[in-house]
Steps between C-alpha positions, in 0.01 A plus 500: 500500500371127572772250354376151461654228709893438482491728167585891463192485215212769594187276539214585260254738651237199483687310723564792730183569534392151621818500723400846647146425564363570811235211599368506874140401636463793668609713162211256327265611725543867497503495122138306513388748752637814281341309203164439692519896616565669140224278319265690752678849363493446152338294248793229515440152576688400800730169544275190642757242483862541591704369208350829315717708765765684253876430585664768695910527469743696662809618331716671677635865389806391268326174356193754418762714292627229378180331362378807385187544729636835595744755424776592807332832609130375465314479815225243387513221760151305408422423151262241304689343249233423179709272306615267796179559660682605808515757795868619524634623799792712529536628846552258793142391610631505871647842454406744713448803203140419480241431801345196414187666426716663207564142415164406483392753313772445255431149447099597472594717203740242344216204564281745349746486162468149517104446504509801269741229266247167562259648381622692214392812585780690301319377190179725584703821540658759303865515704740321712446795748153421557542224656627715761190643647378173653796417648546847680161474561562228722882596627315816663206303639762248685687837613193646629385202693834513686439906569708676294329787313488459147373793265414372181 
């Protein structure tokens, strides 16, 4: 679990979050891009400006347990987090489990959550799971562009 400096006290998941957060121009950039890419998919409006990119964290197995973004013997490793407006990762980024096309797509779905969250689309639908069908919508279209075979 993340302690806060000289202190044994868990920090508050606010705090990890910002401390977790994974900022890089070349991140940025790929989230614009993805953002540019599934406005052309679906009826979301993509990002113009880069202070609209959402957050992304990384937590690592045992502070994601701890936290409570996911239970021991889940295998979720990309989430978007509604209330902290935030795309939670909890599988090493670098790791070498998922091609980086897998990545991509990943994030693509999770970016998808977030437009899906701007612009309140949750509000104009009967479920929670419906949100779902734009986002895999665009998770297979990234997979297919990098040639795997997707059957829908």
């Amino acid at each position: 679990m993340l302690l806060s400096a000289c202190s044994t006290t868990p920090i508050s998941f606010q705090n990890a979050l910002e401390r977790n957060q994974i900022n890089s121009l070349e991140l940025n950039k790929k989230m614009m891009d993805l953002s540019a890419e599934i406005s052309r998919i679906t009826d979301l409006s993509g990002i113009t400006d880069r202070k609209h990119i959402p957050r992304i964290s990384y937590f690592n197995e045992e502070d994601a347990v701890y936290y409570g973004l996911k239970k021991s013997n889940e295998q979720k490793s990309y989430y978007y987090n509604f209330n902290h407006r935030t795309i939670i990762i909890t599988h090493p980024f670098d790791d070498y489990f998922l091609s980086d096309e897998e990545k991509i797509a990943l994030l693509a779905h999770e970016m998808t959550h977030y437009l899906q969250h701007r612009e309140k689309v949750l509000l104009k639908l009967e479920c929670v799971a419906a949100l779902e069908k734009d986002a895999y919508k665009v998770q297979f279209h990234f997979l297919k562009k990098a040639g795997y075979s997707i059957t829908e």
